[in-house]
BALOBA-1460 file (C-alpha; in Angstrom, 3 decimals):
// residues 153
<rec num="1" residu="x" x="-11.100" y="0.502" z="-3.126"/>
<rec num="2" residu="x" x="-10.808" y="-3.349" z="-3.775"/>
<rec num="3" residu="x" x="-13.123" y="-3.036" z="-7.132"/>
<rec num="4" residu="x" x="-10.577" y="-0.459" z="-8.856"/>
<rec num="5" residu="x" x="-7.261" y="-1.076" z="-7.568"/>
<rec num="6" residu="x" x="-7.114" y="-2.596" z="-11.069"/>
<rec num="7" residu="x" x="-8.457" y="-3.432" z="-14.490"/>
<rec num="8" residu="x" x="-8.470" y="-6.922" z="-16.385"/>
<rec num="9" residu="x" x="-7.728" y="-7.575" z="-20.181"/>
<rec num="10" residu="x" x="-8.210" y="-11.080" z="-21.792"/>
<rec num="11" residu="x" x="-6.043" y="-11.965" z="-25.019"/>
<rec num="12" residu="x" x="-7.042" y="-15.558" z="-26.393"/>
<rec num="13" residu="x" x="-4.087" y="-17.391" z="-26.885"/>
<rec num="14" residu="x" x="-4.710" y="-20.763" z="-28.426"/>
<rec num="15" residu="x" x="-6.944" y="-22.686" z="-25.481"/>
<rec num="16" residu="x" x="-5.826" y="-20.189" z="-22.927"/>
<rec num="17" residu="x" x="-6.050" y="-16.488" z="-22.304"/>
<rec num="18" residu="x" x="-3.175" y="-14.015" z="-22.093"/>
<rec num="19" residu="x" x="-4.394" y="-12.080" z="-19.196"/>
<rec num="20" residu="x" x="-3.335" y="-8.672" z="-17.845"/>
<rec num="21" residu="x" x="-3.858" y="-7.318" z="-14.765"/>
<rec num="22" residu="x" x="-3.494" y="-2.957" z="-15.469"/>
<rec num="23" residu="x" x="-2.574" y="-2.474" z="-11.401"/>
<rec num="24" residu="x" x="-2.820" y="1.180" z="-9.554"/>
<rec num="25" residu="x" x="-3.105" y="0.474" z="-6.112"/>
<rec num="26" residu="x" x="-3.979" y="3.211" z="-3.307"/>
<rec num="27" residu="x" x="-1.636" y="5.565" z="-2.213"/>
<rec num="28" residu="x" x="-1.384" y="8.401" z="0.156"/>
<rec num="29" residu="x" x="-3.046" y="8.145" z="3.471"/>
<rec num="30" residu="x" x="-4.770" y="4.911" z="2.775"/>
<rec num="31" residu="x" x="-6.031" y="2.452" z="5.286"/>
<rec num="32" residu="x" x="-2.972" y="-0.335" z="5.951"/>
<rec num="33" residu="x" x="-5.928" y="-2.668" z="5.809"/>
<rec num="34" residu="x" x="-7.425" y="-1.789" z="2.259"/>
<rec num="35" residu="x" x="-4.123" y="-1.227" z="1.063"/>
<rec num="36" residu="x" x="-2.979" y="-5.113" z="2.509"/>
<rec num="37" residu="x" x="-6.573" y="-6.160" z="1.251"/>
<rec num="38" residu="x" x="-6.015" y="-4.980" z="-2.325"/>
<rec num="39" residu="x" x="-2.759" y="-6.677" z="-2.586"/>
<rec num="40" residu="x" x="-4.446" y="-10.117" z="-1.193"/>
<rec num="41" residu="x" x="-7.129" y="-9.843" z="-4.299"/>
<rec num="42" residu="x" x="-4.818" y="-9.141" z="-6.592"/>
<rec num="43" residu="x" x="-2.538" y="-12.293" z="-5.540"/>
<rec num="44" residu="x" x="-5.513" y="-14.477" z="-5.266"/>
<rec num="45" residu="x" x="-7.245" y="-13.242" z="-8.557"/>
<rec num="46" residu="x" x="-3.813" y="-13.527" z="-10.527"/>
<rec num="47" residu="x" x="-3.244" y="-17.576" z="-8.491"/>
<rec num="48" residu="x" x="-6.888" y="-18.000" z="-10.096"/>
<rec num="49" residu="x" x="-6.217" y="-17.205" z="-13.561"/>
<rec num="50" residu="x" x="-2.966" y="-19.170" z="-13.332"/>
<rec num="51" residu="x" x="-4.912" y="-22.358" z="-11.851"/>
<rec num="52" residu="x" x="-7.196" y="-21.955" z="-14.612"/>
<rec num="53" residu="x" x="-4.193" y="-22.776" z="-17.183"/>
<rec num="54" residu="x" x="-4.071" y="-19.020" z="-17.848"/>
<rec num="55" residu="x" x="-0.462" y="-16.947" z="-18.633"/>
<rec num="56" residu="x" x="-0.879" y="-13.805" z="-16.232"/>
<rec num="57" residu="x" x="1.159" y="-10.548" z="-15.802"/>
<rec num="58" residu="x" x="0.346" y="-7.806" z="-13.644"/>
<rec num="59" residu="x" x="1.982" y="-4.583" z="-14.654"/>
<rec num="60" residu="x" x="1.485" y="-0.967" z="-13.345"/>
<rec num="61" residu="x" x="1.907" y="1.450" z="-10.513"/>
<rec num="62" residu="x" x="2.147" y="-0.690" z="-6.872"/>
<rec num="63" residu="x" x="2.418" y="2.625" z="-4.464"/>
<rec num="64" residu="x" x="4.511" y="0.613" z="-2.798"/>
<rec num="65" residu="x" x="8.503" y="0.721" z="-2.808"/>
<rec num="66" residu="x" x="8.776" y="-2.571" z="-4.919"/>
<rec num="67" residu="x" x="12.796" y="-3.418" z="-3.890"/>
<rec num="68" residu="x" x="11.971" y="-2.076" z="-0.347"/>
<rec num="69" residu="x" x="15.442" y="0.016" z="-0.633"/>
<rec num="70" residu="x" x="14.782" y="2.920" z="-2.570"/>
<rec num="71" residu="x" x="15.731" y="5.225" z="-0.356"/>
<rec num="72" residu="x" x="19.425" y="3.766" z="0.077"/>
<rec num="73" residu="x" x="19.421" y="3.328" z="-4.003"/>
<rec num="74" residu="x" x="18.376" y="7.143" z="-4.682"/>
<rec num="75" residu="x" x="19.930" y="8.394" z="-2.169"/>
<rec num="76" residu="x" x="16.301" y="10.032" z="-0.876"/>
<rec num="77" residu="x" x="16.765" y="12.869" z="1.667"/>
<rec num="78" residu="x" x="13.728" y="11.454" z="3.096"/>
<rec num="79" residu="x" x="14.493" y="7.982" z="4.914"/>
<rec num="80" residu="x" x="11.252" y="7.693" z="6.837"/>
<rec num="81" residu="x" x="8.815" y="5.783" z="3.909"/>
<rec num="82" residu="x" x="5.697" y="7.001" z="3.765"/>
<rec num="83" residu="x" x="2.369" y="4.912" z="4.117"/>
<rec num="84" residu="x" x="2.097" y="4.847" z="0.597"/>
<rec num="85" residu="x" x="5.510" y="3.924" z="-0.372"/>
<rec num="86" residu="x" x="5.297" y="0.780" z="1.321"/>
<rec num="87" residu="x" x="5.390" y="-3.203" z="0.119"/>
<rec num="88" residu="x" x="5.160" y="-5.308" z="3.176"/>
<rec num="89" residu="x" x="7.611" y="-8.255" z="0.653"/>
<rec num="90" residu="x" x="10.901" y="-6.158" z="0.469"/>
<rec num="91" residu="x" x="13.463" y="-7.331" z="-1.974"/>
<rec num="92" residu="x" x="17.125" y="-6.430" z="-0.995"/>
<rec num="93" residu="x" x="18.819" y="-5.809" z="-4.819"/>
<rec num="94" residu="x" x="19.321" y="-2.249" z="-5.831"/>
<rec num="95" residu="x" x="17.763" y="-2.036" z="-9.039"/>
<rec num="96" residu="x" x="19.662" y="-1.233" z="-11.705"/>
<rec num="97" residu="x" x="17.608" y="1.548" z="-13.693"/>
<rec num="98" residu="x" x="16.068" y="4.805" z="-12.944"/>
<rec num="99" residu="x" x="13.284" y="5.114" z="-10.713"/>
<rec num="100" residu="x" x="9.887" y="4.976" z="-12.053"/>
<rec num="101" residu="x" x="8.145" y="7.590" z="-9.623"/>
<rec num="102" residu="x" x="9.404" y="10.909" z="-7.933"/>
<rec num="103" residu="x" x="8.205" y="12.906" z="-5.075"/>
<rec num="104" residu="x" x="5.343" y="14.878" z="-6.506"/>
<rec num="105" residu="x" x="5.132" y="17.603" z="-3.467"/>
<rec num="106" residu="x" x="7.208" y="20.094" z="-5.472"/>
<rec num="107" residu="x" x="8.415" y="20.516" z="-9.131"/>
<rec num="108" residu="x" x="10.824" y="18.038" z="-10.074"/>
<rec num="109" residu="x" x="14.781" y="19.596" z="-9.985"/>
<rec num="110" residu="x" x="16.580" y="15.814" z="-10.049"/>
<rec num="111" residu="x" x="16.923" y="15.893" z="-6.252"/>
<rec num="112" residu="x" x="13.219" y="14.877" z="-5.416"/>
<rec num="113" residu="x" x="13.138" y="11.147" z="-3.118"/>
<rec num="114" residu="x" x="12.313" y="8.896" z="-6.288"/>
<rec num="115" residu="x" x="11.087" y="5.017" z="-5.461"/>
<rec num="116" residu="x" x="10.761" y="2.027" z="-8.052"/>
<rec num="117" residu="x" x="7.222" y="1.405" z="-7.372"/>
<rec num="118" residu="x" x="6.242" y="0.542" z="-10.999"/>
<rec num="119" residu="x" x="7.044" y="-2.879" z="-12.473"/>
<rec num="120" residu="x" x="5.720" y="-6.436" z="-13.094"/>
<rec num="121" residu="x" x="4.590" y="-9.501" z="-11.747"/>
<rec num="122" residu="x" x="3.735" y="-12.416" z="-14.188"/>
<rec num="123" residu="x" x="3.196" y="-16.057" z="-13.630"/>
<rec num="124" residu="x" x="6.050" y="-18.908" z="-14.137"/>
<rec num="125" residu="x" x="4.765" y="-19.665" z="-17.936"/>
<rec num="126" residu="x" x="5.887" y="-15.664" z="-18.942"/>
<rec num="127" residu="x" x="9.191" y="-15.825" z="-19.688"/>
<rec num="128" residu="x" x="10.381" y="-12.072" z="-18.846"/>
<rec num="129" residu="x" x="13.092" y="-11.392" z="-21.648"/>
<rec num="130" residu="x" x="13.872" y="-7.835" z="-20.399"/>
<rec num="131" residu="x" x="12.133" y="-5.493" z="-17.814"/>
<rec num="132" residu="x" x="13.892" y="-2.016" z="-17.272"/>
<rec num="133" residu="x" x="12.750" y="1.499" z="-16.590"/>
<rec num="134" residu="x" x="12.202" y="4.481" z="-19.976"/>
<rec num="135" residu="x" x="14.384" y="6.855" z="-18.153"/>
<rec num="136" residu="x" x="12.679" y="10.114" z="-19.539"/>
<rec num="137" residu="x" x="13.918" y="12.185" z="-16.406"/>
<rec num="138" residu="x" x="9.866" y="12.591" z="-15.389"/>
<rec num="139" residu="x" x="9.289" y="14.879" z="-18.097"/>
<rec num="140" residu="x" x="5.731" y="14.266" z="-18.576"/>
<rec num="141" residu="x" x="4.566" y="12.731" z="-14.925"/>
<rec num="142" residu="x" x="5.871" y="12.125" z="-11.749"/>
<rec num="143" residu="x" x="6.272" y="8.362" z="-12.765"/>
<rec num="144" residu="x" x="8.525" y="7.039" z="-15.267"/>
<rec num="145" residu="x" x="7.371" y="4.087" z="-17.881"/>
<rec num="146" residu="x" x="8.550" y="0.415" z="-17.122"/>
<rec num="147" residu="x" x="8.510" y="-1.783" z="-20.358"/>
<rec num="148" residu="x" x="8.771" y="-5.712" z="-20.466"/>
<rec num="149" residu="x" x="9.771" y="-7.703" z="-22.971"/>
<rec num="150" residu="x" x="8.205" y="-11.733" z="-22.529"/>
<rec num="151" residu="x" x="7.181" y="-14.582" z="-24.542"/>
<rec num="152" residu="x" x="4.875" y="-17.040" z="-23.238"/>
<rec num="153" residu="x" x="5.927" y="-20.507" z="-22.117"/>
């Protein structure tokens, strides 16, 4: 699982590269060691490319609760997480948009447990100028977008 838990693009950017890290980490029943391992390659891959005088942002579905409170935010009937709805580094803000995934065990009726498990990470030369959930009530997935607005330092 560590050589697909995500995808790389490189966009020159004067003497530097732009570079993106497209992240879908395991979910559902995976191994707490792969799922701790593929976190630790993505941090140390993304400190590389930032060493390397790189701008880096790593964007896409964690399968992990990413402000560690989503059940107390959503109200989830659920408050046991699941060993895919785990991030070992819990924030403790609510987040202030929708959630970006749903339970997917039934059809969604606006009462499913729902999570904020998709977002971004970028290095300190992104500047993020506005991050925030496309609230399109899971019409088309069990996951809602996340959009980011940035400009490079």
């Amino acid at each position: 699982d560590l050589d697909r838990c995500y995808s790389i693009v490189r966009v020159p950017v004067g003497d530097a590269e732009l570079v993106l890290f497209n992240v879908h980490l395991s979910a559902y029943g995976a191994d707490a060691s792969i799922m701790a391992a593929q976190r630790e390659k993505l941090y140390e891959d993304m400190t590389a490319e930032r060493a390397a005088g790189n701008y880096v942002i790593a964007g896409g579905d964690y399968n992990h609760d990413m402000i560690g409170v989503s059940g107390e935010v959503y109200g989830n009937a659920t408050q046991v997480v699941e060993s895919w709805a785990k991030f070992d580094e819990t924030g403790t803000a609510a987040f202030p948009d929708a959630a970006t995934c749903r339970d997917a065990g039934r059809p969604y009726d606006g009462t499913n447990d729902r999570w904020v498990m998709d977002t971004f990470i970028y290095s300190d030369n992104v500047e993020c100028l506005d991050c925030s959930t496309v609230d399109l009530d899971f019409a088309y997935s069990d996951h809602n977008p996340v959009a980011m607005t940035f400009k490079l330092r």
